[in-house]
C-alpha positions as CSV (number, residue, x, y, z in Angstrom):
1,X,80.7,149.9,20.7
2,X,77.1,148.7,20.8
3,X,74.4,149.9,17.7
4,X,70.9,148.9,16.8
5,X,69.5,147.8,14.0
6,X,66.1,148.4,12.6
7,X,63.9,147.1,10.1
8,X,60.9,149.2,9.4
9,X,57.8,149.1,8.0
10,X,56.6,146.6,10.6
11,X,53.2,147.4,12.0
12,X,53.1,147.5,15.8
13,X,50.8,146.4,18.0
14,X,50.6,145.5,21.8
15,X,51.0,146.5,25.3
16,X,53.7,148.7,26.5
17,X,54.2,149.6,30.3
18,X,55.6,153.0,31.3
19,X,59.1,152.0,33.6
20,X,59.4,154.5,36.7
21,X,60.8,158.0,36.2
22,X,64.5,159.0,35.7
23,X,63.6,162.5,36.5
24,X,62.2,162.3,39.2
25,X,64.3,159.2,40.3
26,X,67.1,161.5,40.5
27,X,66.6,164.2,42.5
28,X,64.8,161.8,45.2
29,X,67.9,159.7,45.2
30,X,70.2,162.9,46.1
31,X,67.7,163.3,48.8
32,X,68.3,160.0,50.4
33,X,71.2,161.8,52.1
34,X,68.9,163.6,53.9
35,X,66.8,160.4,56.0
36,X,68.1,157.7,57.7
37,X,66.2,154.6,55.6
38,X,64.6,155.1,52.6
39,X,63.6,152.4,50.4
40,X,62.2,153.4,46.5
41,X,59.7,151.2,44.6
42,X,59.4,151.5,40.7
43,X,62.7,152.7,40.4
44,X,63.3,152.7,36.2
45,X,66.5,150.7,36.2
46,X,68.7,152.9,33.7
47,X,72.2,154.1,33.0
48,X,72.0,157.3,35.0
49,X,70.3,155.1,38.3
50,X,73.3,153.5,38.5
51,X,75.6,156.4,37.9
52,X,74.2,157.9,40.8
53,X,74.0,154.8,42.7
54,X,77.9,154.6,42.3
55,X,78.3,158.3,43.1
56,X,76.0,158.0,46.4
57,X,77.9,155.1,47.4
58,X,81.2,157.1,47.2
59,X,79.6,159.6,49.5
60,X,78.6,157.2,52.0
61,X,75.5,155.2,51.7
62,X,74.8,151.6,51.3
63,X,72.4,150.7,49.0
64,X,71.0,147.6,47.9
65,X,68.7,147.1,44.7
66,X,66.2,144.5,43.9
67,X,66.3,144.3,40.5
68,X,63.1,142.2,39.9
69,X,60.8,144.5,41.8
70,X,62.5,147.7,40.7
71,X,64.1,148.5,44.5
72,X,66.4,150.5,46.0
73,X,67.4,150.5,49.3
74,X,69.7,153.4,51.1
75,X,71.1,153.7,54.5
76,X,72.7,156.4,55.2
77,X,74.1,155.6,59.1
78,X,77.7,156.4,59.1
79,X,78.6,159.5,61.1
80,X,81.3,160.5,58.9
81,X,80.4,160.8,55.0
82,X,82.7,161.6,51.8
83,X,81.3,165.5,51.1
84,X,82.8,165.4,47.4
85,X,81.8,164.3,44.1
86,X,84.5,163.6,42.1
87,X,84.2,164.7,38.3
88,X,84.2,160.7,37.0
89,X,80.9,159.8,38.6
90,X,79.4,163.2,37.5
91,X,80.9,163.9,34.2
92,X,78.4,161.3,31.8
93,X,75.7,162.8,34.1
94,X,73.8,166.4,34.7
95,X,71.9,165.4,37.5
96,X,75.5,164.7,39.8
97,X,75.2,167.9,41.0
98,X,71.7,168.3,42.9
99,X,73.8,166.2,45.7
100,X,75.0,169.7,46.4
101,X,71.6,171.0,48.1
102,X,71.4,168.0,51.1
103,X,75.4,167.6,51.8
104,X,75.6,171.3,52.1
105,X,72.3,171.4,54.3
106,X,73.1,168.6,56.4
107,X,77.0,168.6,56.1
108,X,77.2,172.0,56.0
109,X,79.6,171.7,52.9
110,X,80.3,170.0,49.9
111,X,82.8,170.0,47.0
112,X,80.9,168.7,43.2
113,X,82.6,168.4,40.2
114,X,81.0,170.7,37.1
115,X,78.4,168.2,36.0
116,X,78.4,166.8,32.4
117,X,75.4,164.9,30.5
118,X,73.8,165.5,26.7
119,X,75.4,168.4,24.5
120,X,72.4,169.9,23.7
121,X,73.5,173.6,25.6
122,X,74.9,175.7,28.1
123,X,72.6,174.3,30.9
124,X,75.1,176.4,33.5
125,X,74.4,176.1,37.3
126,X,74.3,179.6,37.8
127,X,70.7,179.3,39.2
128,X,71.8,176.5,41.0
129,X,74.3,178.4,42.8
130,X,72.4,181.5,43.0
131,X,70.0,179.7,45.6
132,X,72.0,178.1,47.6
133,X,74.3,181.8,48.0
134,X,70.9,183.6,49.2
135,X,70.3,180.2,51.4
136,X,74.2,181.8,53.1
137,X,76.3,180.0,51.7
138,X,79.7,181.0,50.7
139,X,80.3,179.3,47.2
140,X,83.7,178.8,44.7
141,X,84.3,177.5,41.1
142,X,88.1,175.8,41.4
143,X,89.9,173.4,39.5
144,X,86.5,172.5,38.2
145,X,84.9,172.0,41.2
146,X,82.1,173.9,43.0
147,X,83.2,174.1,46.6
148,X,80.2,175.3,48.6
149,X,80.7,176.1,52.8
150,X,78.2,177.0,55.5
151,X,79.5,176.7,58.6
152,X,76.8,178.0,60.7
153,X,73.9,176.3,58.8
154,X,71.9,177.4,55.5
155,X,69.5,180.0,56.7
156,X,65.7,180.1,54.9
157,X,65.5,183.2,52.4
158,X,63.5,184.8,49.5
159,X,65.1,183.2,46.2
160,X,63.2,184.4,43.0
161,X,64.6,182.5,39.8
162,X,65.6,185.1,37.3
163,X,64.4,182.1,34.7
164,X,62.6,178.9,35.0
165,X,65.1,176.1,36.4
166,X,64.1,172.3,37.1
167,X,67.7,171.7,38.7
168,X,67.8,174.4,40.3
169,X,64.3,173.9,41.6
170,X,65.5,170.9,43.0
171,X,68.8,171.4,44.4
172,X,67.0,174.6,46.2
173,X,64.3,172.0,48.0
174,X,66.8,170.0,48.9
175,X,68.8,172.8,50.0
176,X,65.4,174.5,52.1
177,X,64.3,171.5,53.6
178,X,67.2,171.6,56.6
179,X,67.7,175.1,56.0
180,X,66.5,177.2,59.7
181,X,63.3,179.4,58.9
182,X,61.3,179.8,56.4
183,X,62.3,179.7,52.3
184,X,60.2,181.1,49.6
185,X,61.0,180.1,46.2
186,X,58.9,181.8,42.9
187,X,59.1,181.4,39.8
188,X,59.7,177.9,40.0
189,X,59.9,174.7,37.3
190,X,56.7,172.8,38.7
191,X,56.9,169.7,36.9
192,X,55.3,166.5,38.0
193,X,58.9,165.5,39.2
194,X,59.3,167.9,41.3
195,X,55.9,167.5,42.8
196,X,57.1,163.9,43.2
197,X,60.5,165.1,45.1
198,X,58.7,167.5,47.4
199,X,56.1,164.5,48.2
200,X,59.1,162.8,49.1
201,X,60.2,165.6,51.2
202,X,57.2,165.8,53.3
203,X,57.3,162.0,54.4
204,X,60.6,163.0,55.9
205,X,58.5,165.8,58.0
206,X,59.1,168.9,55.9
207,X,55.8,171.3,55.3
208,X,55.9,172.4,51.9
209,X,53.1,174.5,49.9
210,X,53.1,175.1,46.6
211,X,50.8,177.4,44.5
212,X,51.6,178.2,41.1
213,X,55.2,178.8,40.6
214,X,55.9,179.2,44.2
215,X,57.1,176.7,46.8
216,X,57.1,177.8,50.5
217,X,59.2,175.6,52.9
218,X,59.2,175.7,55.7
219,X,62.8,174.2,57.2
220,X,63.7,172.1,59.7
221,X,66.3,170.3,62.1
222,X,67.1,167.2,60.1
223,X,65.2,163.9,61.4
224,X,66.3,160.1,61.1
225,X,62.9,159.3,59.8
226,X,62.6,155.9,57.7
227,X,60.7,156.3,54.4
228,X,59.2,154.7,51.4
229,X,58.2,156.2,48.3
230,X,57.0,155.0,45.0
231,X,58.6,157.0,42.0
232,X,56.1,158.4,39.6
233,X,56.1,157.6,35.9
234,X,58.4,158.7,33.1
235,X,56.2,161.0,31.3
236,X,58.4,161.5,28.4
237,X,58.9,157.8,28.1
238,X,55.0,157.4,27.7
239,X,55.2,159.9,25.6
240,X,57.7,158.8,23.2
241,X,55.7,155.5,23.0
242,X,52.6,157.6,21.8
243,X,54.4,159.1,19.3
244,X,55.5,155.3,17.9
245,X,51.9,154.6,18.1
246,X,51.0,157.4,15.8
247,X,53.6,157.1,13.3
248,X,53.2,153.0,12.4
249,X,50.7,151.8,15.5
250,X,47.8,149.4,14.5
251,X,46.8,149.6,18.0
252,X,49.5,150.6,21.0
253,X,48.2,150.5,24.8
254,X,50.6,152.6,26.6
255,X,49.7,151.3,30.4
256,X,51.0,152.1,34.2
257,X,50.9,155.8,33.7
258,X,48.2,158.8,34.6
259,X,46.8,160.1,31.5
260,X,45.9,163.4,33.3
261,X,49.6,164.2,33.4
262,X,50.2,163.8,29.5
263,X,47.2,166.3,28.3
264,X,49.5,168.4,26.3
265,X,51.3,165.8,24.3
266,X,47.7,164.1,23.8
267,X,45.8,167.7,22.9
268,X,48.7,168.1,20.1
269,X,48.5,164.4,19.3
270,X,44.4,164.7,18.7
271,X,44.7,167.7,16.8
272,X,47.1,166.4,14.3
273,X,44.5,163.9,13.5
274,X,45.8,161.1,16.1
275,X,43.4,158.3,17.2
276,X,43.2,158.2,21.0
277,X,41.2,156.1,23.3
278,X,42.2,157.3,27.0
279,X,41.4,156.3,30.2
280,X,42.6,157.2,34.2
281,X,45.7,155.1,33.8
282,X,46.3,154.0,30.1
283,X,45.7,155.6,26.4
284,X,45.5,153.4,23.6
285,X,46.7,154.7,20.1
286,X,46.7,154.0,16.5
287,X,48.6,155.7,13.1
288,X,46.4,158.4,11.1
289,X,46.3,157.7,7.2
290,X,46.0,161.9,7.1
291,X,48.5,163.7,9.8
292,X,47.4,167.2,9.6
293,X,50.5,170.0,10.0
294,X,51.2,171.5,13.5
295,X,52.9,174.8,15.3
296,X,54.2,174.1,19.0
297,X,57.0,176.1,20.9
298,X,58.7,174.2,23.5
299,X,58.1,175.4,27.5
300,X,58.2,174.6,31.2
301,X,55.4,172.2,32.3
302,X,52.3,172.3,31.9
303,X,53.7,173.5,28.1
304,X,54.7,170.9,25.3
305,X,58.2,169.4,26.6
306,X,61.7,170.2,25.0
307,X,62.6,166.0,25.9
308,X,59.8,165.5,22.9
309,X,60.6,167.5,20.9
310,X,62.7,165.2,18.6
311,X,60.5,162.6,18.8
312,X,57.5,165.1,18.0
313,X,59.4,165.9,15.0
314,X,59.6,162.1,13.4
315,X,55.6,162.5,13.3
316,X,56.1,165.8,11.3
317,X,57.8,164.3,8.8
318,X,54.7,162.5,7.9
319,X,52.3,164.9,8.1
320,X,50.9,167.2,5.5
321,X,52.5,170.5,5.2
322,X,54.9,172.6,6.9
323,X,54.9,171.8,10.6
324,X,57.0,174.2,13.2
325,X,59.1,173.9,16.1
326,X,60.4,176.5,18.1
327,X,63.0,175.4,20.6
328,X,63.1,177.7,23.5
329,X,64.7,176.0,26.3
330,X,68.3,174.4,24.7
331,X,70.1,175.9,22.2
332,X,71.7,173.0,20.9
333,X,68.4,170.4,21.0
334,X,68.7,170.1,17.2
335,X,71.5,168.2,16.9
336,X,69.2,165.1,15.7
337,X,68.0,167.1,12.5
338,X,71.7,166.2,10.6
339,X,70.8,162.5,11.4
340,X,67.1,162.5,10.1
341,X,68.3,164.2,7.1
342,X,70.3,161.6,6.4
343,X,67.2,159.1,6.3
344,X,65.4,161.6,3.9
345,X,63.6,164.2,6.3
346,X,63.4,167.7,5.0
347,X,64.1,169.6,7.6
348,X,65.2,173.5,7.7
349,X,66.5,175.4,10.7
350,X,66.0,179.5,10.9
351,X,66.8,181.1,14.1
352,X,65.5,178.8,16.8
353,X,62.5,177.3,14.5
354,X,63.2,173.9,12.7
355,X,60.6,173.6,9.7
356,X,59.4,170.3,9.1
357,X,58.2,169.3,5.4
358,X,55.9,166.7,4.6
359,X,54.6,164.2,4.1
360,X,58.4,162.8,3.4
361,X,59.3,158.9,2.8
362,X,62.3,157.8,4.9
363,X,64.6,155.1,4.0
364,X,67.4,153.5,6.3
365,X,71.0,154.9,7.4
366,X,73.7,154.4,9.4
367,X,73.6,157.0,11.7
368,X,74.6,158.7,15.1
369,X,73.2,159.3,18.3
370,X,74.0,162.8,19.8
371,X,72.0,163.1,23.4
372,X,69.4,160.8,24.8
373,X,66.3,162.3,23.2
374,X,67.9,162.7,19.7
375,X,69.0,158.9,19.8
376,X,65.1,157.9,20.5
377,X,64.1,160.0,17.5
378,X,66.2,158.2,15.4
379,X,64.6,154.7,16.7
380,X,61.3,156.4,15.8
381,X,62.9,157.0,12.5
382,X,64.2,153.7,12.2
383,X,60.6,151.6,13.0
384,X,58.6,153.9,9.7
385,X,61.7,153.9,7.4
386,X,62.1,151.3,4.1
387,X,64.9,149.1,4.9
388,X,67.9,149.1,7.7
389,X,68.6,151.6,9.6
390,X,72.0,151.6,11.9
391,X,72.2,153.9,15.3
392,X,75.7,154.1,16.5
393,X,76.7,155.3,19.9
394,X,73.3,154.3,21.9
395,X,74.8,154.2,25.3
396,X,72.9,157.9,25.2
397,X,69.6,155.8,25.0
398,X,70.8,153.5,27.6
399,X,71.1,156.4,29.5
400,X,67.4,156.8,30.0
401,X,65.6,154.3,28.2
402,X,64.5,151.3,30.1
403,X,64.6,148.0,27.7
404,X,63.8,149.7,25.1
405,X,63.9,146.8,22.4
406,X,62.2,144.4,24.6
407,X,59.4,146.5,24.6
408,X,59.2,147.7,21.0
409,X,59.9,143.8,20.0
410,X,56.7,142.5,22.2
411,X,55.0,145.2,19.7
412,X,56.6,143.3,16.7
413,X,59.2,145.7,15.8
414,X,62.3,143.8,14.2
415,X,64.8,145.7,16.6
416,X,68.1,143.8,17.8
417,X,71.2,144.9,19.6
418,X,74.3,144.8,18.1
């Protein structure tokens, strides 16, 4: 089993550019099924791509990827399609499931194992299947399997999430978009990947308004349009780069992103005494001598994401005082805490608030990755701590992480793969 192996206490500096996101990567690539041709540009080239590369293969498609220019090609031409997901191409994987939406829409019925992914919670599909049920269809758990029918079509409805969803979000778009009538979803996640799907959407002829939390589609009879799309950036993969820059940055340009979209992590970044030179498509950043203590609960976009949090709370340990996190969206997105104990962090945990002491000198440790975000808090760890530190089990931060060491090494990090 692969590790990596850090030696901190080496200054970075350099240029990093932000890879395409997996979030919204995702989502757009389960709605592939849905057009004839569609050919993605800036596609981050990750564990989970190819997961659901393999998985959307099984269905049907052919797809062919350009590696070098971060391609992917899909046809989907065959009259006759696989409607199942089998449980070993969805069970390393959450987002498996959102190929429920289209092959119910357009097949009019689909059988998808119970997804899998991090252990950081529940996450249920409740919502999931709550939408697609008020879209008509009749719905089954079995064996492990959600077995979802609609033999007259999916008709448009009003859905009102009971509580804010991303997945579910998305699996209802993609659900709504060959659904007959009109569907009216509120209280809706509105993050930038899911503007970036319902972009998507509408080059395949769907008319889609949002405003606010709600997302008015307006379905349609299922066209063979052939599409290109550009995937957005990984927000929480600039982000996490930030956050390096602040803890042990001489000077970090974090480049190919939209600043715009990261004000939240860069309002919390300024005010705990962060150095931040932005402009329309990069942000340059460098370490504070005097991090100043910080509060922040974790919430739906535009609020301070939960896939920072961990990361966030590396930079705690070095500032002054007792910083805060309240976790609100996973109830087991603390798993990390253990870890960075282990390296010297003094961390506490009361109800859903970890309290984060500092500032707090961290020395090297073996330790262990637990989900995707905790492993690239323990890299964080690793680049500011005295000595070596060890991460075992990092095929969580191949999961989402696109050349990860390349990237940190051009910085001069002393990072290898072991």
């Amino acid at each position: 089993m692969q590790k990596l192996l850090i030696k901190g206490k080496k200054e970075l500096s350099g240029v990093i550019s932000i890879s395409g996101s997996k979030n919204a990567t995702l989502p757009i690539l389960a709605g592939s099924l849905l057009a004839k041709k569609a050919k993605l540009s800036n596609v981050p080239l990750v564990k989970d791509i190819y997961t659901m590369m393999d998985l959307l293969k099984f269905i049907g498609l052919k797809i062919k990827i350009n590696k070098k220019q971060k391609i992917i090609e899909l046809k989907n031409l065959r009259k006759k399609i696989n409607t199942s997901a089998p449980y070993k191409l969805v069970k390393t994987m959450r987002a498996g499931v959102l190929v429920l939406g289209p092959l119910l829409t357009k097949y009019k019925k689909a059988k998808v194992s119970l997804p899998g992914g991090c252990a950081i919670g529940s996450r249920p599909v409740d919502l999931h299947l709550l939408a697609l049920k008020k879209l008509g269809a009749k719905i089954k758990i079995k064996d492990g399997y959600i077995i979802a029918e609609a033999k007259k079509g999916l008709k448009g409805a009003k859905i009102k999430f009971p509580s804010i969803s991303v997945g579910a979000t998305e699996n209802a778009l993609l659900a709504a978009y060959g659904a007959e009538g009109k569907t009216i979803l509120s209280n809706c996640a509105i993050e930038p990947e899911i503007i970036d799907l319902i972009l998507f959407l509408k080059k395949l002829g769907c008319k889609i308004i949002v405003s606010g939390r709600k997302i008015t589609v307006y379905g349609k009879s299922l066209n063979k349009k052939n599409i290109s799309h550009r995937i957005i950036f990984d927000r929480i993969e600039a982000g996490t780069y930030l956050i390096a820059g602040a803890l042990i940055g001489k000077k970090i340009t974090i480049k190919k992103i939209k600043s715009k979209t990261l004000m939240s992590e860069i309002k919390i970044l300024k005010k705990m005494g962060i150095k931040i030179l932005q402009s329309k498509d990069s942000i340059s950043i460098s370490k504070s001598k005097n991090l100043k203590k910080y509060n922040i609960n974790t919430k739906p976009y535009p609020g301070f994401p939960t896939d920072l949090q961990a990361q966030l709370m590396v930079l705690m340990t070095q500032a002054s005082g007792v910083s805060k996190i309240r976790e609100n969206i996973f109830e087991n997105r603390f798993m990390h805490i253990p870890e960075l104990k282990r390296m010297g962090a003094k961390i506490e945990i009361k109800n859903k608030t970890a309290y984060i002491y500092g500032p707090t000198k961290l020395t090297g440790a073996e330790v262990m990755a637990t989900d995707l975000r905790a492993s690239v808090s323990l890299v964080l760890a690793g680049l500011i701590a005295e000595n070596r530190t060890i991460i075992n089990r990092i095929y969580h931060l191949d999961r989402g992480y696109e050349s990860i060491e390349d990237k940190l090494k051009k910085c001069k990090a002393e990072i290898k793969r072991k």
